[in-house]
Steps between C-alpha positions, in 0.01 A plus 500: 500500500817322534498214781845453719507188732669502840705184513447315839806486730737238492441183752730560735776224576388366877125480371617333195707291672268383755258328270446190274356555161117462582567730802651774269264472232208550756681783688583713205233384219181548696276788461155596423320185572735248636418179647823320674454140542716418754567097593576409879806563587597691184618845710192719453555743800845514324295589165277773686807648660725534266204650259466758768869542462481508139237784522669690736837478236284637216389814694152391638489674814411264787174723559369358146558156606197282684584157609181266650602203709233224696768509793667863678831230577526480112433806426780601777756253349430612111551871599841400716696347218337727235649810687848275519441453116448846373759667771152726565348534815122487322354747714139561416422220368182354579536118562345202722155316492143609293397578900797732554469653179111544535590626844727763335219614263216492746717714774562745192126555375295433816300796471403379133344210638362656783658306755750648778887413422525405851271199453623175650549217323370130617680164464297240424432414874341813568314451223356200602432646854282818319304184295413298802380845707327615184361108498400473848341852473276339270446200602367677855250703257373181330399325834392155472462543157860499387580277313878261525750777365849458342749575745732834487805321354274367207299805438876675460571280280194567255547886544859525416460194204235746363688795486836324397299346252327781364185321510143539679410332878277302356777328241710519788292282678409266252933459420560439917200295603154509346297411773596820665230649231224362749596817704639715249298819603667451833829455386447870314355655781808409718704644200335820499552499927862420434594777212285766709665437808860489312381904361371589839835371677728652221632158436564330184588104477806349302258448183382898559853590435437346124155584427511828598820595340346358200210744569731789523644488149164367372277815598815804493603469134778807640636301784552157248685717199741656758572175660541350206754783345696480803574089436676487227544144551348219696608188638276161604669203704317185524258629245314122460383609884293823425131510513260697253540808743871520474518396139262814427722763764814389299316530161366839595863665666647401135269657261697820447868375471389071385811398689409211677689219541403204703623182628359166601432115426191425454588166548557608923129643460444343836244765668096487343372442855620823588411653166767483313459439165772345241296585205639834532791401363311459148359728495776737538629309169178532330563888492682631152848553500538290823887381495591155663869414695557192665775403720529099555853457648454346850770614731309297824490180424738209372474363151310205646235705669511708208403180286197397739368887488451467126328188506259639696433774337108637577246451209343835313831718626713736287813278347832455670791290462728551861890449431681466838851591533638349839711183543251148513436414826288203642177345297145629647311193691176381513428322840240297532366389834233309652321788709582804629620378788795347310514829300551675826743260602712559168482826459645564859786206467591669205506848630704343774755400264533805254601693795730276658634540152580835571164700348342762713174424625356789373644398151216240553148552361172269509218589325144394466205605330287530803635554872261165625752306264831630759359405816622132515849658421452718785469238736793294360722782494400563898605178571843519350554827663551707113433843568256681224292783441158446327410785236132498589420690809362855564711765343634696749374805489123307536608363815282563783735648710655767218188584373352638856836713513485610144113582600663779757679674165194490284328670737702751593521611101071436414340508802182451315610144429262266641648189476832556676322679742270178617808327493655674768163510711447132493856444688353647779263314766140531437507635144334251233407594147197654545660726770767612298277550209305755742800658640683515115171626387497787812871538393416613176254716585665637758799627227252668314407695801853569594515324799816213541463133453641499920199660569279374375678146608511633844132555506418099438745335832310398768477136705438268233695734172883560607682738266656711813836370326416571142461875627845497627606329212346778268647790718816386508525453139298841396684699232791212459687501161724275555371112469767333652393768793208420492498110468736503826205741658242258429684186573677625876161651599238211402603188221784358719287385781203420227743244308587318815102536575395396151761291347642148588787578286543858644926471503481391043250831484688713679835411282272608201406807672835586561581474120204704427686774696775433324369575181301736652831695526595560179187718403459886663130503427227236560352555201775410267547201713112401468523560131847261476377199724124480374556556091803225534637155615784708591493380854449162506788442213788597770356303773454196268875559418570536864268196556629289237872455591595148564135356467305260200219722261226341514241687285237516228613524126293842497706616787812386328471693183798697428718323750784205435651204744818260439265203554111511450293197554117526354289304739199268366469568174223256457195527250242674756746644732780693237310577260210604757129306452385810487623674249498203286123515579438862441719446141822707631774217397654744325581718790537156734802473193644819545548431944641226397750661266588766749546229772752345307691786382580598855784255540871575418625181531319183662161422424276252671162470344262260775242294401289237705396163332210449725382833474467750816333345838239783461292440243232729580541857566191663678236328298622478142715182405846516369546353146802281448460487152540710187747755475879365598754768492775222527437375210625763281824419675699221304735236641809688357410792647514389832579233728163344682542325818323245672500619854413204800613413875800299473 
């Protein structure tokens, strides 16, 4: 039989025109197996756009097109300018995080996995709160004969390593700590507790989401090979980031079609402590007929920056050569002072100046490898009156005061949910956790027997137990749809007068409430608004914006990741401090490498690396002792590179 080849459309002009070599090479050559390599600052959301573009101008219907993101804001941004690219309005294409995507699949196929597809999803502090009942539960059952247990926020963070991992409890515990394996058969027993009570409460946790998604296409064969079919392509940002869960979703959506096309550094592989694992990256290479792109021209940064990035380029990472393009601009620094106090004291003077100089404060960025190492700076910057905002606090949809409100919506969609439900009875005088475990428990019951939660509420006030307004409360909000509706409800009727009651800072928590209603207001069903604000950092990116205006970053390197500053200073980079004791101990320096990297590549134009000569005034953290020798990132950083003060008192 005689073969006839379809010739691919031409590139159109504005997509042709928008790109640099590398970029066009790796928008239009990648297929099958593709691995972009994709250098900071080099335009990769401009690569994954304008490849969705590109698609879209060869006649893949957006419906065939996946695209998997770690954040929903960049997921959001790539699918703005890609529908500006391609003139299309992309509609029904799935795109946004492996939760959201999961999410999508899970809501689909519930009745596959046997769950409801009304379940409620937890954050992580809801998680934590189901541990420590589960814990306590047992720890009441043991007697005097429990032994010292690891706390809920540690015990999370075995269970979710382990599944994110792919890898037993008991290697999970031996990775985290190993003298947690002195009560191992505890720590399973509270896992069991915590995964039955999840089933019973049709609620699944963030890692859920991925295992059991990965369960779906694992044990229905059908379900995978239509899923599959359907995505014709699919699309990875920040691949370096993905755990062995992820890695295996994406592999399995691509077996029918072998479109998949990922990009990443693997030198920005910044994320093992949270599972994510770099050596994904090879191997995805090691795979046959696995095509490489790289992109290395740095739009950020100036030449000079540029230069230092290079030279400190992370051991055992795919090769890279960054070209910038912009005008040269001022040498990087190296400031050395005697202590942090002096550190403190420079880093503020010179903050002082750059924006007397005309730079935005929020154009300013300090960063630090641990949030002990800012705290000096805090105090400094106090004293000379510079406003800032400090990356580091509880996201805002974990705050206290949001959560007991959000607590109301859950409730109203899975009344079986146990957790939310003790949250709401513990506002109220006289209810502790083991009352609210009896009336949750009665709750439940109570459903099964068709009888309301008010009831059976009603039936526990008396002197000591006060829920007479949690009854109103419940009747006035029976059969609401709306949530803004229903927030307003819950807040006129009972949580004003409890935030004055409860909160020093009532007036900040009711602003936040307030914006909660807000976005409370664009959703016409609580459950798409549940899904949006608990599957994403949706929230908390436009009130950092909001937040953020006129005021100093100060933040973590991991928090910076993916974000950029006119002027970034690097505080105590110090053998023991940056890179961390720690991980020099436990043999990560490779990793310690790569935060520094990522640091560094944050800055556009100024560049103030601090180091102290005498070494921190806190030698010993907790009981381990800081080692001031050894590894010395600064030293891969040669006099004409950049300038190195000697910073004193005059």
């Amino acid at each position: 039989m005689k073969r006839y080849t379809l010739k691919a459309h031409k590139l159109p002009y504005h997509i042709e025109d928008a790109l640099d070599e590398e970029q066009r090479d790796s928008v239009t050559s990648s297929s099958g197996r593709s691995l972009i390599v994709a250098g900071p600052g080099s335009g990769k959301t401009r690569v994954i756009t304008f490849k969705i573009a590109y698609l879209v101008s060869q006649g893949i219907k957006p419906e065939n097109i996946l695209l998997v993101t770690f954040t929903r804001a960049a997921s959001r941004e790539m699918i703005d300018r890609a529908r500006q690219a391609s003139g299309s309005d992309l509609k029904g294409m799935l795109a946004g995080t492996f939760h959201h995507v999961c999410n999508h699949f899970l809501r689909k196929y519930a009745k596959l996995l046997k769950i409801s597809d009304g379940f409620t999803i937890l954050d992580r502090e809801d998680s934590k709160d189901l541990i420590k009942q589960c814990r306590s539960r047992l720890v009441d059952e043991l007697g005097k004969q429990a032994p010292v247990l690891p706390s809920a926020g540690v015990l999370l963070g075995v269970y979710s390593y382990s599944i994110n991992c792919m890898v037993t409890l008991e290697d999970a515990v031996v990775r985290q700590n190993r003298k947690f394996l002195g009560v191992f058969e505890h720590i399973g027993e509270i896992w069991k507790r915590y995964t039955q009570t999840k089933l019973d409460q049709n609620s699944l946790d963030y890692d859920d989401l991925l295992l059991k998604a990965v369960e779906l296409f694992s044990t229905n064969p059908g379900v995978l090979q239509r899923e599959s079919e359907r995505f014709r392509w699919i699309l990875c940002d920040e691949f370096q980031d993905t755990n062995l869960l992820q890695y295996k979703l994406l592999e399995m959506l691509s077996e029918c079609h072998g479109n998949l096309v990922v990009v990443g550094d693997d030198a920005q592989s910044i994320y093992s402590f949270r599972g994510a694992r770099f050596e994904n990256v090879y191997d995805f290479l090691k795979k046959d007929n696995t095509k490489v792109f790289r992109i290395q021209t740095n739009y950020r940064s100036t030449p000079e920056v540029v230069r230092l990035t290079n030279a400190i380029f992370p051991d055992n990472s795919i090769e890279k050569d960054l070209v910038a393009v912009r005008p040269a601009g001022p040498i990087p620094v190296v400031a050395d002072t005697w202590d942090v106090l002096e550190e403190a004291a420079f880093v503020s003077q010179k903050i002082e100046e750059h924006i007397n100089d005309g730079i935005s404060p929020e154009r300013i960025a300090v960063l630090y490898r641990s949030h002990a190492h800012s705290m000096d700076l805090q105090l400094e910057l106090d004293k000379r009156q510079i406003s800032y905002i400090v990356f580091s606090g509880p996201r805002f949809v974990e705050s206290a005061h949001v959560k007991d409100l959000l607590a109301f919506l859950r409730v109203t969609q899975n009344p079986y949910e146990q957790l939310s439900w003790s949250r709401i009875l513990r506002l109220f005088p006289g209810v502790g956790i083991s009352t609210a475990l009896k009336i949750t428990d009665a709750i439940r019951a109570g459903l099964g027997d068709g009888v309301s939660p008010a009831k059976i509420i009603k039936g526990f006030t008396g002197r000591r137990v006060k829920l007479d307004a949690l009854v109103r409360v419940l009747a006035a909000i029976d059969g609401e749809k709306n949530p803004r509706t229903l927030l307003e409800r819950v807040h006129s009727i009972f949580y004003s007068e409890h935030l004055d009651n409860a909160f020093q800072d009532a007036y900040n928590r009711r602003l936040d409430i307030e914006r909660l209603m807000e976005i409370a207001d664009r959703y016409n069903s609580i459950n798409s608004m549940l899904e949006d604000i608990l599957i994403s950092e949706k929230v908390d990116m436009e009130r950092e914006q909001a937040e953020r205006s006129e005021k100093v970053v100060l933040t973590t390197v991991h928090q910076a990741k993916g974000l950029e500053w006119d002027v970034v200073f690097i505080l105590s980079v110090n053998p023991g401090d940056f890179p961390s004791s720690l991980a020099v101990m436990e043999g990560n320096i490779d990793e310690e490498q790569r935060v520094f990297y990522v640091a560094v590549t944050r800055t556009k134009d100024y560049l103030y690396i601090m180091r102290q000569r005498g070494g921190r005034n806190r030698p010993v953290l907790g009981n381990r002792y800081v080692f001031r020798s050894g590894h010395d990132f600064v030293t891969r950083i040669g006099k004409d590179i950049a300038e190195h003060w000697d910073v004193s008192w005059g």
